[in-house]
LUMVEXSE-662730 format. One record per residue (C-alpha): residue in three letters; z, x, y. Coordinates in nm, 3 decimals, padded with zeros to 5 digits, always signed. Each point is the difference from the previous one (the first is absolute). Example, Ala and Ser with C-alpha at 12.3 -4.5 7.8 and 13.67 -1.06 7.14 Angstrom:
<atom res="ala" c3="+00.780" c1="+01.230" c2="-00.450"/>
<atom res="ser" c3="-00.066" c1="+00.137" c2="+00.344"/>
END
This chain:
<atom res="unk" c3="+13.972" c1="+03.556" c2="+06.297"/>
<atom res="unk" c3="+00.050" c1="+00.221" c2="-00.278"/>
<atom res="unk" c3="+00.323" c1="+00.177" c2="-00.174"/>
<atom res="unk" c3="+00.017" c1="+00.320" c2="-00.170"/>
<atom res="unk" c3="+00.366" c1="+00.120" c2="-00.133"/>
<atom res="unk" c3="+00.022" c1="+00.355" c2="+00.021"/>
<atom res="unk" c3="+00.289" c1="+00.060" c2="-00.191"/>
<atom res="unk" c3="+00.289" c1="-00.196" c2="-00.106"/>
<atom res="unk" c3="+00.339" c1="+00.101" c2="-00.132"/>
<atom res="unk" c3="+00.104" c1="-00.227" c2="-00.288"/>
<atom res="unk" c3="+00.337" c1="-00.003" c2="-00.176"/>
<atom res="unk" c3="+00.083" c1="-00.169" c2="-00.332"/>
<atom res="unk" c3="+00.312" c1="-00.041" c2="-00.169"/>
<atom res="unk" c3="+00.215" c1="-00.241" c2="-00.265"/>
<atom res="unk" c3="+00.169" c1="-00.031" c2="-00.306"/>
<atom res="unk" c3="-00.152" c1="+00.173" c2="-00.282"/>
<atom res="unk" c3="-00.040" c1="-00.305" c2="-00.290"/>
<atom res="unk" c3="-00.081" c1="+00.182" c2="-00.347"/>
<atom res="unk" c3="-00.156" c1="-00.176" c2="-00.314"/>
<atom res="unk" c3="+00.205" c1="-00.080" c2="-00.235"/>
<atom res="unk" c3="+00.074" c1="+00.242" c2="-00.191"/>
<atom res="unk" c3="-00.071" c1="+00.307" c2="+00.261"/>
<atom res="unk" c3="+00.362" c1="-00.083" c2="+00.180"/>
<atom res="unk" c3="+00.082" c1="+00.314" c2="+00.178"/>
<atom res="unk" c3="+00.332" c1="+00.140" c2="-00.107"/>
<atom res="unk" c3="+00.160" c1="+00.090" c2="+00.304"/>
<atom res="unk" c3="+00.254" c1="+00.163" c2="-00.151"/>
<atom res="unk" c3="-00.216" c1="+00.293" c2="-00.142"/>
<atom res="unk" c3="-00.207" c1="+00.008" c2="+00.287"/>
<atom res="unk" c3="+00.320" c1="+00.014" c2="+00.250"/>
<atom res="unk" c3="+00.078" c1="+00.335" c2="-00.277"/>
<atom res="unk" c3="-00.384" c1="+00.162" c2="+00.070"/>
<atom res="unk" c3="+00.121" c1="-00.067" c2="+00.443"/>
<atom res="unk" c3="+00.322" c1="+00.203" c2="-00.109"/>
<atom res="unk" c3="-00.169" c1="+00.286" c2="-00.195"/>
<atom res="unk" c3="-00.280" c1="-00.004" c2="+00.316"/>
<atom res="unk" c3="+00.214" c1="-00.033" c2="+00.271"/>
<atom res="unk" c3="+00.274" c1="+00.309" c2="-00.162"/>
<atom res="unk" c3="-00.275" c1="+00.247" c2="-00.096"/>
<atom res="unk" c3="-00.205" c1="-00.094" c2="+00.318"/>
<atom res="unk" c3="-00.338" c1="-00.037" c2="-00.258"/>
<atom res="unk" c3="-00.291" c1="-00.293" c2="-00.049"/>
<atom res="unk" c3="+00.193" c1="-00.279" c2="-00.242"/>
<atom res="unk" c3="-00.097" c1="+00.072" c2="-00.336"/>
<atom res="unk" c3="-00.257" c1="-00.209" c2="-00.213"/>
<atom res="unk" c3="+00.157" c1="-00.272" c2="-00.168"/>
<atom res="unk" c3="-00.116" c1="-00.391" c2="-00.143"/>
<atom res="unk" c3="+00.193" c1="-00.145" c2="+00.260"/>
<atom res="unk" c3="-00.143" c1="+00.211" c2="+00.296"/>
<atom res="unk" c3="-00.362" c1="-00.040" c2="-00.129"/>
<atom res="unk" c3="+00.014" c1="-00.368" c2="-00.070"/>
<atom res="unk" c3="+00.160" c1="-00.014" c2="+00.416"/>
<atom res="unk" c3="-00.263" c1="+00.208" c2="+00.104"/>
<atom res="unk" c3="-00.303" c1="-00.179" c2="-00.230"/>
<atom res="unk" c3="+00.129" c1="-00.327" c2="+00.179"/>
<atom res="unk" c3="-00.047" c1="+00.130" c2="+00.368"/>
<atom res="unk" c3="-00.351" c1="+00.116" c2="-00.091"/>
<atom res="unk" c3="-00.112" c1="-00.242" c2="-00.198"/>
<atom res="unk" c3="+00.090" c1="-00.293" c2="+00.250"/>
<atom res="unk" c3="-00.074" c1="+00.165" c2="+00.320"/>
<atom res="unk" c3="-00.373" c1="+00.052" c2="-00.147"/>
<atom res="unk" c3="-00.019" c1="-00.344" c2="-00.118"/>
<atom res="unk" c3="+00.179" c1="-00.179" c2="+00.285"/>
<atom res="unk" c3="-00.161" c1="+00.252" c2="+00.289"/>
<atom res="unk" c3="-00.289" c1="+00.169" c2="-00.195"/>
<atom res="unk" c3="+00.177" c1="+00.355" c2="+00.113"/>
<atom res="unk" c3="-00.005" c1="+00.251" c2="-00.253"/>
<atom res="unk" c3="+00.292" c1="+00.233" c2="+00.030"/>
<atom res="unk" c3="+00.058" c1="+00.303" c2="-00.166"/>
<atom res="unk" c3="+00.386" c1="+00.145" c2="-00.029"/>
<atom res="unk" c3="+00.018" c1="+00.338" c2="+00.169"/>
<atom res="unk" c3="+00.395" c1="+00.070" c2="-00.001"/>
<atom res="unk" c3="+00.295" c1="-00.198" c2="-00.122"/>
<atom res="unk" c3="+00.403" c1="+00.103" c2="+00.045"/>
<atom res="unk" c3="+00.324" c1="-00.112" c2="+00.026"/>
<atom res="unk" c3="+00.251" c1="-00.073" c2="+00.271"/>
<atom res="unk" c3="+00.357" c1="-00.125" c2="+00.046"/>
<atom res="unk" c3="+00.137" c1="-00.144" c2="+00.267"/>
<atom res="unk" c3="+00.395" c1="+00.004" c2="+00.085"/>
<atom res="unk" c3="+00.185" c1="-00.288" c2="+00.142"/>
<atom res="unk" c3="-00.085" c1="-00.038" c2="+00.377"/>
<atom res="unk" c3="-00.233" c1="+00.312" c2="-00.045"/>
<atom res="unk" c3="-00.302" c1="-00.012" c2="+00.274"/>
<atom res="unk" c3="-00.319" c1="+00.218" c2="-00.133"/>
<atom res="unk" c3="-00.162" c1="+00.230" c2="+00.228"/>
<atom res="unk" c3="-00.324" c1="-00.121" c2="+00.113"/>
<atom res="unk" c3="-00.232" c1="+00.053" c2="-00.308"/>
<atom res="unk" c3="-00.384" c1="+00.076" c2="+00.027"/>
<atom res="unk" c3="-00.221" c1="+00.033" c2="-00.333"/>
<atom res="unk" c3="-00.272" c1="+00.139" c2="+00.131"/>
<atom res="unk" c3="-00.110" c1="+00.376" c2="+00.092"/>
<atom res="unk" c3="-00.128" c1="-00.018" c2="+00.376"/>
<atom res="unk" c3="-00.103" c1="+00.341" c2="-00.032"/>
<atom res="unk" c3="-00.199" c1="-00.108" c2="-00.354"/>
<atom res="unk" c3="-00.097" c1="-00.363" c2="+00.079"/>
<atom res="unk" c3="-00.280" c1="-00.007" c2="-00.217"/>
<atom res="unk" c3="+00.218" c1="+00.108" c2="-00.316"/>
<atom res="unk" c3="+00.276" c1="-00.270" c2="+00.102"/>
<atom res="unk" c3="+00.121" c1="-00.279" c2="-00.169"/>
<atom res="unk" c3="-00.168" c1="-00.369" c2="+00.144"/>
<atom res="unk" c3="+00.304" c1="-00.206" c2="-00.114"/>
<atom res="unk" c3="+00.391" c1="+00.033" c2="-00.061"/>
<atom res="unk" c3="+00.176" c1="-00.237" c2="-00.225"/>
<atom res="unk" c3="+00.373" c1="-00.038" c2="-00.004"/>
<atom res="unk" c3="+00.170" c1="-00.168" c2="-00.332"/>
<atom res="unk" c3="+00.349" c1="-00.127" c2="+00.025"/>
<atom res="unk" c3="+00.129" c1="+00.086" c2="-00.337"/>
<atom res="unk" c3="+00.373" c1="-00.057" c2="+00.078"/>
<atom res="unk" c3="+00.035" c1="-00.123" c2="+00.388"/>
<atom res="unk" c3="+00.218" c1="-00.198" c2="+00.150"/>
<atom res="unk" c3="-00.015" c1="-00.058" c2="+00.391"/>
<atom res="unk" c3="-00.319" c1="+00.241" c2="+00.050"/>
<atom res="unk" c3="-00.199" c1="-00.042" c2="+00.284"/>
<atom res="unk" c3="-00.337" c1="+00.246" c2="+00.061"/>
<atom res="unk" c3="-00.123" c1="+00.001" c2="+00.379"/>
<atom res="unk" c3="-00.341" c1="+00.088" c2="+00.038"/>
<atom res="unk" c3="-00.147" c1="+00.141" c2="+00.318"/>
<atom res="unk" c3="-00.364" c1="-00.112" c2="+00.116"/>
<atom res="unk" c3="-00.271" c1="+00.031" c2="+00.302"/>
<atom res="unk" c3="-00.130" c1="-00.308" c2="+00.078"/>
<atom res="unk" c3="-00.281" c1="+00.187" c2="+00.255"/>
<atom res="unk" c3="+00.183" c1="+00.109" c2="+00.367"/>
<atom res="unk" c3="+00.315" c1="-00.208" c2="-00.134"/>
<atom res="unk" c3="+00.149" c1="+00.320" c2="-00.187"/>
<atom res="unk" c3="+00.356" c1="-00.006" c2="-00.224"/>
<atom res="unk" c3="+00.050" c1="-00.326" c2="-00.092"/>
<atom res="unk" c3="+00.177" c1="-00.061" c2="-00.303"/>
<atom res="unk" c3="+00.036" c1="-00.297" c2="-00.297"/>
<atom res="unk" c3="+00.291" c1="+00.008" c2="-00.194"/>
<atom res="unk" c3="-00.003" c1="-00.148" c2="-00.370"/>
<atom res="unk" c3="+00.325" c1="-00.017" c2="-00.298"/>
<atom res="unk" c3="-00.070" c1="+00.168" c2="-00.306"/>
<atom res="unk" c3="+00.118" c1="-00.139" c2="-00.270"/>
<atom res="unk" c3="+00.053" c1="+00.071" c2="-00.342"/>
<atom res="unk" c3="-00.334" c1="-00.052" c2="-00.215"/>
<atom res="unk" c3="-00.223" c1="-00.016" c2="+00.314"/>
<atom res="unk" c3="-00.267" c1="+00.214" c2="+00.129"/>
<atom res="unk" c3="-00.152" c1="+00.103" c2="+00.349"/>
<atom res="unk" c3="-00.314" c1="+00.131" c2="+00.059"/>
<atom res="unk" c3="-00.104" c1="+00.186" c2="+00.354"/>
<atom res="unk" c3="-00.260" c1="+00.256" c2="+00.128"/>
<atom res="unk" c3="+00.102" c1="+00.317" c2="-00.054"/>
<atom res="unk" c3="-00.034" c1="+00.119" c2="+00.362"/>
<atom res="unk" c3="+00.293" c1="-00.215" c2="+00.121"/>
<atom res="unk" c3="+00.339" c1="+00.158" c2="+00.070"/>
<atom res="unk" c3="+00.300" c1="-00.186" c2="-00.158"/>
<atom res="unk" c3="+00.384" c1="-00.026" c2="-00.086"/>
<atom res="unk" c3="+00.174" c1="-00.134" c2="-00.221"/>
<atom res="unk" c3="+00.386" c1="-00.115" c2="+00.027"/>
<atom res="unk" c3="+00.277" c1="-00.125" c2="-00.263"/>
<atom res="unk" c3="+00.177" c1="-00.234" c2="+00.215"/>
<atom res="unk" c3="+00.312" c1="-00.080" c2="-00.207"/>
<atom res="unk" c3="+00.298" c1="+00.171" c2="-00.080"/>
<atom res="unk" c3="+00.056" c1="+00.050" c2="-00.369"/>
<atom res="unk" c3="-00.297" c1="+00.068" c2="-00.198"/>
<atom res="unk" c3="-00.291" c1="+00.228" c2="-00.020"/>
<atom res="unk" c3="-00.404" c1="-00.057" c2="+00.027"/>
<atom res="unk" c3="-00.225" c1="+00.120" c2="-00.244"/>
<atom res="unk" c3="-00.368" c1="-00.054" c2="+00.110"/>
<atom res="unk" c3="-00.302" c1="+00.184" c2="-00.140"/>
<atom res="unk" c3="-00.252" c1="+00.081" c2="+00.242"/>
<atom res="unk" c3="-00.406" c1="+00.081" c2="-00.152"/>
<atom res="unk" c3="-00.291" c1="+00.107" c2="+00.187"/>
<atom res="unk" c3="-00.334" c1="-00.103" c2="-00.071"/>
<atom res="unk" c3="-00.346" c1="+00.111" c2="+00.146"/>
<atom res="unk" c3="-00.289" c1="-00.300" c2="+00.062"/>
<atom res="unk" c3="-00.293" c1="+00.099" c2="-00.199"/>
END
């Protein structure tokens, strides 16, 4: 008996642990999420974004030999006990143009949770539910649907989202 996977749907995620010495300064990068999210434009380049976004690359190819290249990056702020719409980063009209991958960044989070939708063959719509926290990352295929909630009260959510393309 032999097995062939056809495809598989993999998501990774965790604290982002800098050298010493590259320490991201969330307070400049929670600035770039406010300049992004305000003047609904791509975050602008800065250190602290490219050392984040070297890190994701450079240990997803080394941990999971894939080689991503960033396609579109922006920010977003969440309000307390503000539910996103259901958010899709990929064109279905222009799949082969699309993003592969969506990573979310808490910069400033506290209480976030992300729900991601998935097919798992005939069992459609089911969902996994993770916390974001501040300093971590999550990685998904672009072609699944999700939302993200603040779940407290008092304070807002700053999260950077980048899309990357498998080459």
């Amino acid at each position: 008996m032999n097995k062939k996977i056809l495809s598989e749907q993999s998501l990774y995620y965790g604290d982002v642990l800098m050298p010493k010495g590259f320490e991201i300064d969330h307070k400049q990068l929670l600035e770039d999420v406010l300049k992004s999210h305000i003047t609904n434009k791509k975050l602008i380049y800065s250190s602290n974004f490219n050392n984040l976004e070297t890190y994701f690359r450079e240990h997803i190819k080394c941990d999971y030999q894939i080689h991503l290249v960033p396609k579109k990056r922006w920010g977003n702020i969440y309000k307390p006990k503000e539910l996103s719409e259901p958010l899709l980063n990929i064109e279905k009209m222009d799949l082969a143009n699309s993003a592969d991958f969506t990573l979310l960044y808490g910069v400033e989070t506290n209480e976030c949770s992300v729900k991601i939708y998935y097919d798992d063959n005939r069992r459609k719509q089911n969902t996994w539910t993770i916390k974001l926290d501040k300093g971590m990352f999550i990685m998904f295929p672009s072609s699944n649907t999700y939302v993200i909630k603040n779940n407290q009260n008092e304070s807002l959510n700053n999260i950077i989202t980048i899309t990357y393309e498998h080459m």
